[in-house]
C-alpha positions in Angstrom: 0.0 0.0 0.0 2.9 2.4 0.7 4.3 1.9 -2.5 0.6 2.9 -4.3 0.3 5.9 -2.5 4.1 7.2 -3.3 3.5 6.4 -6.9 0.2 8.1 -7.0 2.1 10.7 -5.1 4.5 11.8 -7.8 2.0 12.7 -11.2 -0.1 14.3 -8.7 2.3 16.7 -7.4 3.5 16.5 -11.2 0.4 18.2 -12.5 0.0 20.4 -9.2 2.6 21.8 -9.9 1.9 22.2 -14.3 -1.3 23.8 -13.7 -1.8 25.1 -10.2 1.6 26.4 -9.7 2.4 27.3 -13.4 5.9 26.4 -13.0 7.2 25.6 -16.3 10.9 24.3 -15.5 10.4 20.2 -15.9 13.8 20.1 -13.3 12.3 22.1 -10.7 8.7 20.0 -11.1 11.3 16.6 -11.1 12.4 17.7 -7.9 9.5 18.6 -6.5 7.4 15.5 -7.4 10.2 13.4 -6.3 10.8 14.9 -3.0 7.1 15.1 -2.7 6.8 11.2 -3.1 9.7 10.4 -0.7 8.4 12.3 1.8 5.1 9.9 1.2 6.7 7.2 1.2 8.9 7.8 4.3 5.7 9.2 6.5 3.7 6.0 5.9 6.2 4.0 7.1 7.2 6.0 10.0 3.3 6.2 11.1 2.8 2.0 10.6 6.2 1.9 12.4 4.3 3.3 15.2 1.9 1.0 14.7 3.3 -1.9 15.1 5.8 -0.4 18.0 1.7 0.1 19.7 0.8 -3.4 19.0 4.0 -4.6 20.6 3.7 -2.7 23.8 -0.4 -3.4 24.2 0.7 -7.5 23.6 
C-alpha cells in the first residue's frame, strides 16, 4: 500500500505543480514531485512503524 500511494504521489504533485503552480521548469517539477513522493513514502512508514511499535507494547 505504501508503495501505491508514493506512486500516485509523484503525477499528482506533477500536475499540481503544471497547472496550479504554473511552474514551467520540468527540473524544478522533477524535484519537486520526487521529494514530494519520498516524503510519502517515508511518513507512511514512520506512522505503521508506530503501529506496530503500539501493537507490541499493548501484547
Amino acid at each position: 500500500m505504501q508503495e501505491i500511494f508514493t506512486i500516485v504521489a509523484y503525477p499528482v504533485v506533477w500536475l499540481i505543480c503544471t497547472y496550479l503552480l504554473k511552474i514551467e521548469s520540468g527540473l524544478a517539477k522533477l524535484l519537486i514531485s520526487l521529494t514530494a513522493a519520498i516524503l510519502v513514502y517515508v511518513l507512511i512508514g514512520i506512522r505503521q512503524s508506530k503501529k506496530d511499535d503500539q501493537k507490541d507494547n499493548s501484547e
